[in-house]
N, C-alpha and C positions, 0 to 999 in steps of 0.2 A: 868281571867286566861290567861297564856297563849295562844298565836292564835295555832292551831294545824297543823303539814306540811303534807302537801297529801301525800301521798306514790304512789310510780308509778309500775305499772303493769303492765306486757307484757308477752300476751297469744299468744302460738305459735301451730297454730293446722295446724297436715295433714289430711286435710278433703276429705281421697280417697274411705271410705266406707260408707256405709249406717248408721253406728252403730259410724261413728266420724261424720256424720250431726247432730247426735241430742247432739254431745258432744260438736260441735260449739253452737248450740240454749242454752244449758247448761251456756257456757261458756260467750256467749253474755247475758245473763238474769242475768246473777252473775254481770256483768259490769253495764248492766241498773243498778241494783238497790242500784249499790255499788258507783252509780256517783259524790253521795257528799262529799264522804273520799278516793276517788283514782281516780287518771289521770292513767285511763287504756286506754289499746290499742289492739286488735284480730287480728293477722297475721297470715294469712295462708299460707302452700307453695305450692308450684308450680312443684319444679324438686327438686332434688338431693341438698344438699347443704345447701338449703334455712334455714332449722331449724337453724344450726351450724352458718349460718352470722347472724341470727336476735336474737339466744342469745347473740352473742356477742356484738352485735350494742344493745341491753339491757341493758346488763351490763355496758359499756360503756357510755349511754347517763343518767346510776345515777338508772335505775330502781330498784326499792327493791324488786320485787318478778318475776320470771317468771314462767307461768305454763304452764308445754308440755302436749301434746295433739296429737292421730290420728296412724295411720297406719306404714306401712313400719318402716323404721327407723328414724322417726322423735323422737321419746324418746332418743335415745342415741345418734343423734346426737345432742341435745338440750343440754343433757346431757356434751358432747363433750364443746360446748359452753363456758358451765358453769364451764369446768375443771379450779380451782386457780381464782376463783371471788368469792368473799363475798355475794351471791345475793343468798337471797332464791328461790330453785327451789322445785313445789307444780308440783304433778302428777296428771291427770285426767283420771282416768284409760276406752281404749277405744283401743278398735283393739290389734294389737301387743304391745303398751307400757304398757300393762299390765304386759309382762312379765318383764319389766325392772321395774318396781316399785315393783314387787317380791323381 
């Protein structure tokens, strides 16, 4: 058959509460076990902004899915990111971005 092409992955978590550490552990255990059919990758941010440059450096570097993740406004601006890219965005619902996957 033919060989099959990895698909690339890029996990964007705001890891600023209690209840987005265990949606990193979540999201790193998806990636262990997912490591022989996806070049994944777990970024997390730091300040303001960060969601919004590392979807778009996702998008940009070919990745076919990103999944947002974590507190404050890391959902929308992920979201933001992603506005006019063909990349699927997957929600992992944890703090506030629950409300935007509403």
């Amino acid at each position: 058959g033919r060989p099959m092409t990895r698909k690339r992955l890029i996990a964007v978590v705001n890891p600023v509460s209690g209840a987005d550490r265990s949606a990193v552990e979540r999201i790193q255990a998806f990636i262990d076990a997912n490591r022989d059919t996806l070049d994944s990758e777990l970024r997390q941010t730091q300040d303001a902004g960060d969601a919004t440059r590392f979807a778009k450096e996702a998008a940009q570097s070919g990745a076919d899915f990103v999944i947002a993740s974590g507190g404050g406004r890391a959902g929308m601006e992920i979201s933001d990111g992603q506005r006019g890219r063909s990349v699927a965005l997957g929600v992992c619902p944890a703090g506030p971005t629950n409300a935007m996957a509403r």
